[in-house]
TORMI-960329 format. One line per 2 residues: number of its first residue (from 1); their letters; for each residue x, y, z of C-alpha. Coordinates in steps of 0.5 Angstrom, whole numbers, plus 500, padded with zeros to 3 digits. Example, Ala and Ser with C-alpha at 12.3 -4.5 7.8 and 13.67 -1.06 7.14 Angstrom:
1) AS) 525,491,516 ~ 527,498,514 $
***
This chain:
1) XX) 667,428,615 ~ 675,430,614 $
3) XX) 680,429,609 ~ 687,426,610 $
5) XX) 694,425,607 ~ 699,419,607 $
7) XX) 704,418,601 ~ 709,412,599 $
9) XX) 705,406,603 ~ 710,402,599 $
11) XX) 707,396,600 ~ 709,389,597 $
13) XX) 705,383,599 ~ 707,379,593 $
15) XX) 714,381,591 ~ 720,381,595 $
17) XX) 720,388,596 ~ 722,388,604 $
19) XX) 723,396,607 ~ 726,395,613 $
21) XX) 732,395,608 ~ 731,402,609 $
23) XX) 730,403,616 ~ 728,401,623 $
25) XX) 721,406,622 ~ 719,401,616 $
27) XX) 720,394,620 ~ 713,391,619 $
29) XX) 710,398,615 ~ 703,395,614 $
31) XX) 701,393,620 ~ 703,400,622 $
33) XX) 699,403,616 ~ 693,399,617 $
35) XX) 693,401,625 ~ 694,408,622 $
37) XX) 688,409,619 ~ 685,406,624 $
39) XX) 687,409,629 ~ 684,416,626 $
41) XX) 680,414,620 ~ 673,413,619 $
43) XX) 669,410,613 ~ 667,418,613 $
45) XX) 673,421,611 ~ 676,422,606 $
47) XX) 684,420,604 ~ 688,423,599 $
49) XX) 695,418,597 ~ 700,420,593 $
51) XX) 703,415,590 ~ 708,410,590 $
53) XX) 702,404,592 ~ 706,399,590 $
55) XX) 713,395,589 ~ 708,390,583 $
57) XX) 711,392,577 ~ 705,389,574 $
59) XX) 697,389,576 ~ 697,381,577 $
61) XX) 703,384,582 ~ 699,389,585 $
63) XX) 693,387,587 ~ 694,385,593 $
65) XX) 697,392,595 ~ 691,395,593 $
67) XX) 685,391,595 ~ 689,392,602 $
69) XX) 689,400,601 ~ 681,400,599 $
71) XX) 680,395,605 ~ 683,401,610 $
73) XX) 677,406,612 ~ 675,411,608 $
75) XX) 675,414,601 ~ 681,414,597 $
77) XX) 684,418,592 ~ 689,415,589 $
79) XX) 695,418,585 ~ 701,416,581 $
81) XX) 709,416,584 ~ 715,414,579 $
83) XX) 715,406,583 ~ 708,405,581 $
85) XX) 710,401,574 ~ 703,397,574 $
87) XX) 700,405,572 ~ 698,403,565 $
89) XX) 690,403,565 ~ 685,406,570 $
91) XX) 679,404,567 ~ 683,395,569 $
93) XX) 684,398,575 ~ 676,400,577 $
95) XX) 675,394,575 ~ 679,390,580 $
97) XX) 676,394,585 ~ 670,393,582 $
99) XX) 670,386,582 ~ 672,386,589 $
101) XX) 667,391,592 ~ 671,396,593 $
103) XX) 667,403,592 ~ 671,407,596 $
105) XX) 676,410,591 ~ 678,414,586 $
107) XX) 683,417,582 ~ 687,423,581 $
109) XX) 690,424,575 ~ 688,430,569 $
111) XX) 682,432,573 ~ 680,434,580 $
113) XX) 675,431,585 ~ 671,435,590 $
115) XX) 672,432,597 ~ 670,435,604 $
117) XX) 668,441,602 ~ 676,442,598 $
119) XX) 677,441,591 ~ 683,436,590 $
121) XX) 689,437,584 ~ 695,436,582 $
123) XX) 700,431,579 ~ 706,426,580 $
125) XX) 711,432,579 ~ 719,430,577 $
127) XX) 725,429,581 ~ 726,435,585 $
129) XX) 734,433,582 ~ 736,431,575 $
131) XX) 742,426,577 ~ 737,422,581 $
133) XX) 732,420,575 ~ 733,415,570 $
135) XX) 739,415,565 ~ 734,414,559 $
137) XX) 729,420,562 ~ 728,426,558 $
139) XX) 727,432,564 ~ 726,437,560 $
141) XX) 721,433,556 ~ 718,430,563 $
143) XX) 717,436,567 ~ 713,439,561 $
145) XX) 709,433,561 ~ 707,434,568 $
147) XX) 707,441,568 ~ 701,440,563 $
149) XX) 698,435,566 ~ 697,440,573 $
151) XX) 694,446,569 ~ 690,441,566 $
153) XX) 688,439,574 ~ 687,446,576 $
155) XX) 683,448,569 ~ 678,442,572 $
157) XX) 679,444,579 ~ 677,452,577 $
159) XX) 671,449,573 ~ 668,446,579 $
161) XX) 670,450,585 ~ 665,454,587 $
163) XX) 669,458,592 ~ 672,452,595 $
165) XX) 679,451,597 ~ 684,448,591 $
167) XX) 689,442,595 ~ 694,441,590 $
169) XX) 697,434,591 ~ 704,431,588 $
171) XX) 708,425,589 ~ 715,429,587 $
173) XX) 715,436,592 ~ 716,442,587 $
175) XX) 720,445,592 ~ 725,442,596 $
177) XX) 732,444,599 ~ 735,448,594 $
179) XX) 730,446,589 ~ 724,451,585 $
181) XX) 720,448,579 ~ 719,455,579 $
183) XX) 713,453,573 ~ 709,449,577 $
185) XX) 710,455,583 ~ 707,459,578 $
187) XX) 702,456,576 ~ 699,454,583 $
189) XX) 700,461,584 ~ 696,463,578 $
191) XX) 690,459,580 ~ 690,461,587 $
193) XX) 693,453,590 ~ 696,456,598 $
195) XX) 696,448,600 ~ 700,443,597 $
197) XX) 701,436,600 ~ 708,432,596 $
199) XX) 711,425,598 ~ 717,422,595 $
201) XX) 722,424,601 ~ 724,419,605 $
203) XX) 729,418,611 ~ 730,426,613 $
205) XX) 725,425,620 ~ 728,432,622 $
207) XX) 726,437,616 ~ 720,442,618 $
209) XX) 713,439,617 ~ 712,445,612 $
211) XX) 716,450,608 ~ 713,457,606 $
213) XX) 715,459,599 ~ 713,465,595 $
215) XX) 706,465,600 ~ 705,457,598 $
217) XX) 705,452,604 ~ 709,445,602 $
219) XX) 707,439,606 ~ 711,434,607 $
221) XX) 707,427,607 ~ 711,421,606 $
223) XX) 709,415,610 ~ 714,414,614 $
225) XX) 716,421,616 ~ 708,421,619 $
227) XX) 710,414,621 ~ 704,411,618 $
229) XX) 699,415,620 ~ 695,419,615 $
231) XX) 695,427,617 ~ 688,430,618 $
233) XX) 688,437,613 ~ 682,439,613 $
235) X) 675,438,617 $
***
């Protein structure tokens, strides 16, 4: 039993979303995702993905992309990116896994889940530069929100932790190239979080896997940069 990672499927069965657009790596991308997990996961296992599931900007739109991710092996916990605009209820979304079948998925989002002997935390995060977000969007107001939301997982992971590692998860990297949102740094610090897995980030294949800063490891894990096949963190 062992937990992976694997962000950014950007997966787009029923809309007109194709990724090859950016690049020869995504040319058929579910097919390359699926031989992915099946190459290193077993229904044992445990993935975590961090947003950016789906290009549906509805859940009607979505569903095929995420009945396809529960169908993969594993255990999935699921977690919000900026592209999943069909994220309104999670109580309608176990019920659509539910009324397929699928028991095999979670969701992480202002709580913290055990898994594989770690505690799972985290929080969608923001964009790592302000002229990237939206023209409407408020980013002090936003990176705020999300910093609550983190230390709402990480009071949760804290209560529950029992001496197991914290592994924080984000789809916005805190720490990228000349970036720090030195308020979510402190907060992983004070809550003793030394792992932090993010995605977002995609076309750069030659940028350092992991990047150390003030004693905090920041993985990148965008699915394209891993080529499509989850990364085992912890066995």
């Amino acid at each position: 039993m062992a937990l992976f990672v694997l962000a950014d499927p950007h997966l787009s069965f029923d809309t007109d979303k194709p990724m090859d657009v950016f690049g020869d790596r995504w040319r058929d991308h579910a097919k390359k995702l699926k031989a992915g997990f099946e190459a290193v996961v077993t229904d044992q296992d445990t993935v975590v993905i961090p947003g950016d599931l789906s290009w549906g900007i509805n859940l009607a739109e979505a569903q095929t992309d995420l009945l396809f991710l529960a169908s993969l092996p594993g255990h999935k916990v699921l977690s919000r990116g900026n592209h999943d605009y069909y994220w309104n209820s999670l109580s309608k979304m176990r019920e659509l896994f539910a009324a397929h079948g699928h028991t095999n998925i979670e969701f992480l989002q202002n709580n913290a889940i055990r898994a594989q002997g770690a505690v799972l935390v985290g929080s969608r995060g923001w964009f790592a530069d302000p002229a990237d977000m939206p023209r409407d969007a408020d980013y002090a107001k936003i990176a705020a929100r999300e910093a609550l939301r983190l230390e709402m997982s990480l009071q949760a992971g804290q209560s529950v932790a029992d001496g197991q590692e914290m592994i924080a998860f984000f789809h916005f990297p805190p720490v990228f190239g000349d970036f720090v949102c030195q308020e979510t740094v402190e907060l992983l610090k004070q809550y003793g979080v030394r792992r932090v897995y993010y995605g977002h980030i995609h076309g750069l294949y030659r940028i350092p896997r992991v990047r150390v800063y003030e004693g905090i490891e920041f993985h990148i894990i965008s699915a394209d940069y891993l080529n499509f096949v989850p990364e085992l963190i912890r066995v």
